[in-house]
N, C-alpha and C positions, 0 to 999 in steps of 0.2 A: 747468396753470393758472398764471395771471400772479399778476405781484405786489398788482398793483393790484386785480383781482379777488379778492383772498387778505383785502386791507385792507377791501374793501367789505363783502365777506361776514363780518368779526371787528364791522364798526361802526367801523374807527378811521379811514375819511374817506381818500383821495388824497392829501390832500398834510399828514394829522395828522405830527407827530415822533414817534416810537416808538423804543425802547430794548427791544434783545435779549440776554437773560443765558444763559449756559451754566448747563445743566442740572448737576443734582449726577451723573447719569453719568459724564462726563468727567472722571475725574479719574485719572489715570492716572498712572504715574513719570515722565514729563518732564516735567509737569506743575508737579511738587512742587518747580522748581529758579525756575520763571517767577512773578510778580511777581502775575498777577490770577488764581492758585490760592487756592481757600476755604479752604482750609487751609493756608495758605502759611504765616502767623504761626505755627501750632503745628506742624506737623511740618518735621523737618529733615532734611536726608539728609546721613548720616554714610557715610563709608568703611570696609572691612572694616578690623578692627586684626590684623596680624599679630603675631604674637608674638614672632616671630623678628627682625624688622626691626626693635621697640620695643626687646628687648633688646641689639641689638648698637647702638643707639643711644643708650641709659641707660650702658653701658660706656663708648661715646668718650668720653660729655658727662663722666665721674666721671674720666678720667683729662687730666691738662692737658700731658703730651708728646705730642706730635707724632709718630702711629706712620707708617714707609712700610712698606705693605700688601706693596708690589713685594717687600720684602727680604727677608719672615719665609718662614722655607721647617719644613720638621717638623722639623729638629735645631735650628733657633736660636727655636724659640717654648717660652719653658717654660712660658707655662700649660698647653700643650696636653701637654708633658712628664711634667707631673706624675699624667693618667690613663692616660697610653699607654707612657710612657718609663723604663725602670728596668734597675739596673747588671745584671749579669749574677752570680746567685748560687748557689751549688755547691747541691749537693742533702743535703749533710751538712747546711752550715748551716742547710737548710731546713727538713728533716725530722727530723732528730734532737735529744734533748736538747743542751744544752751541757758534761755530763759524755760522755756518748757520742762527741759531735763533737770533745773531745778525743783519744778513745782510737782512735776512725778515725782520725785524721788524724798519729797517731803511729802505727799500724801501718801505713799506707803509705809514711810516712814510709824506717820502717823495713827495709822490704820490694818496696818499690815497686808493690805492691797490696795487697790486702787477704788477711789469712790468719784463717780461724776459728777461734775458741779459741786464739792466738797470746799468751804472755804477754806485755804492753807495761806499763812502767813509769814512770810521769807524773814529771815532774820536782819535783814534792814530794814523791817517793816511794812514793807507792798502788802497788800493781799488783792490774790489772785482766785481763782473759780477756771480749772482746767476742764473742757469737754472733752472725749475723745468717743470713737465709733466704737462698736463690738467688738470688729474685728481688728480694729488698733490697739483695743486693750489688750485681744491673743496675741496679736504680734507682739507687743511691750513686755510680754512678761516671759521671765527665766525658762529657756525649752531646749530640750535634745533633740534632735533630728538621726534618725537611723533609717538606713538604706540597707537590704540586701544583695548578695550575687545573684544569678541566676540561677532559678530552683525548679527543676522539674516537675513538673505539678500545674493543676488547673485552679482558676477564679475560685471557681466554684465548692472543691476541696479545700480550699486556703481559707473561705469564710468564714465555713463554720467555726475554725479554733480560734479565728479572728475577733467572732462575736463574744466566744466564751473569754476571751481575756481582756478584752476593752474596758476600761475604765479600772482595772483591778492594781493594785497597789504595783511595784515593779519584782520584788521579790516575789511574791504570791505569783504572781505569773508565770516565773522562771517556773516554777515548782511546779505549776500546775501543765506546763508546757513540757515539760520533760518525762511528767506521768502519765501523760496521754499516750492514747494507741494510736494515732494519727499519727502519718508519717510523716506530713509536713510541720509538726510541735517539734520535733526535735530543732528542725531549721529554725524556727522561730523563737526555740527556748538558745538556741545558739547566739541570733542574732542579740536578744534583750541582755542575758551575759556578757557581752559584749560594750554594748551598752552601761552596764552595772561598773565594768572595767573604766570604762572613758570620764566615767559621771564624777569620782575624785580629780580628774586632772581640770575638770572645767568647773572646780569649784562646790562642786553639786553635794547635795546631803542623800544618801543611797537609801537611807529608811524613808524618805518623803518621797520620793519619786514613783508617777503612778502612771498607765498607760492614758493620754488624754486623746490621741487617736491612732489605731491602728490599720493598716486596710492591706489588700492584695489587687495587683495591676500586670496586665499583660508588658511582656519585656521584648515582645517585637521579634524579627528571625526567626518569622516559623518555620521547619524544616520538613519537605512533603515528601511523600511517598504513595507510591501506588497500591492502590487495595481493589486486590483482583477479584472479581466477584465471577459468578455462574455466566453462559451463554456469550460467552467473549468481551462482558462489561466488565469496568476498571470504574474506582474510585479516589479518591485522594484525601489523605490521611495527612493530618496537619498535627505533627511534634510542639506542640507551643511550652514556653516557659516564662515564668513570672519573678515578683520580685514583692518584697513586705518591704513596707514602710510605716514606721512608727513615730512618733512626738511624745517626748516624755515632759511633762512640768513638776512643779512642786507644791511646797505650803503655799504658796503667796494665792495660784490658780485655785486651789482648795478650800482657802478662804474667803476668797471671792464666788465660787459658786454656792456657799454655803450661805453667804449672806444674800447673795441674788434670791436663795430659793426661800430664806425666812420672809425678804420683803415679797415677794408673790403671793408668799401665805397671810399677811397682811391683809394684801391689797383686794383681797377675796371677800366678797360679800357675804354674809355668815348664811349659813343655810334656811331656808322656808318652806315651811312644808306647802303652803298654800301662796300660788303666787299676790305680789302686794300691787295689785293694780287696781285700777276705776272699774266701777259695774257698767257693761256698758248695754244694760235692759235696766227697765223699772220693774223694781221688784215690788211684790206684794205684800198687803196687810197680814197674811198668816204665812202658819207653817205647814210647806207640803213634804210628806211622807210618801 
């Protein structure tokens, strides 16, 4: 149908003026930014606010030097220091009273590890006799903690170069871990490198440091897959990945198991060939052959 036909059939005549408004349908989001929207005076379209971008822009505006973004790297920014960055502090000081952490720190002094029940005598005069448990003496003394990424590889392949480097000096082991034809030595000659790097910043001496335990542990997120087998059976194949973790100690640990294992060899009853106990028969006038 034409237009003119459209006008005849309304009544508004061929050549009437007529004026067409947009229906209140139309109104849609582009809408809302153009000039002859019904609603244009009261609604306004704002932008999402981010949070993140307001606040690191409320910090430029508060501060009036001139920072380059280029320069700050993680050792020279101390705000960020002051959540993540902290000196390196012994585990006496940490854990222990401040009477305690004297009478530690003068029995190794003294001995160059720690001895239990050891009389030490404080320089005001007390004498003290500190106990402490096995596993207070491993906490108490000087250790590296190393953690790996995630390393594709099983328990069971990680053990074996696990076993062969345990207890082995720290250097000796890089070495030993990098000459191996195991493909998980490389990762682990990676990680203890690593380590060897860290060991100057935290005070450490690199010739004394020895693996004191090493181990391999499943790292979680295993990722499956189907394994199609004969006669329309399926199976599921599980991607698993793991992770090494090590503790390094020093002389002080070294010293101390060297004395633990003299006094065991002490405390050991000397050998008999025949045991020394009661007869427990009467024995006879002669001798039987």
């Amino acid at each position: 149908m034409s237009l003119g036909r459209i006008r005849a059939h309304l009544g508004l005549g061929t050549n009437a003026a007529t004026t067409f408004k947009r229906s209140f349908h139309l109104s849609s989001i582009k809408y809302n930014q153009q000039q002859s929207n019904l609603f244009g005076e009261i609604t306004t379209q704002t932008e999402p606010v981010n949070k993140k971008h307001s606040l690191a822009d409320s910090l430029d505006s508060q501060s009036d030097k001139k920072i380059n973004k280029d320069k700050i790297t993680l050792k020279n920014d101390t705000e960020l220091q002051k959540f993540i960055g902290h000196e390196p502090t012994p585990a006496a000081k940490k854990y222990l009273s401040p009477l305690k952490q004297s009478i530690y720190e003068a029995n190794v002094a003294k001995n160059g590890f720690f001895k239990n029940k050891d009389e030490i005598r404080l320089p005001n005069g007390e004498v003290y006799r500190l106990q402490l448990t096995q596993r207070e003496i491993e906490a108490l003394e000087p250790s590296m903690y190393l953690k790996s990424f995630r390393i594709k590889s099983s328990i069971k392949k990680a053990t074996v170069v696990t076993k062969l480097l345990n207890k082995l000096n720290l250097k000796v082991a890089i070495t030993q871990a990098h000459f191996n034809q195991k493909r998980i030595a490389r990762e682990i000659g990676d990680l203890l490198s690593k380590g060897l790097k860290e060991s100057k910043e935290l005070n450490f001496n690199p010739d004394e440091l020895f693996l004191d335990q090493i181990w391999a542990g499943k790292d979680g997120h295993l990722m499956k897959r189907l394994d199609p087998k004969g006669r329309g059976r399926t199976g599921v194949i599980e991607h698993g990945h793991i992770h090494i973790k090590a503790i390094l100690k020093g002389e002080q640990t070294k010293k101390r198991i060297a004395w633990e294992k003299e006094q065991k060899q002490l405390r050991k009853k000397p050998y008999q060939q025949l045991p020394s106990e009661s007869l427990r028969w009467r024995p006879d006038g002669f001798y039987r052959w």
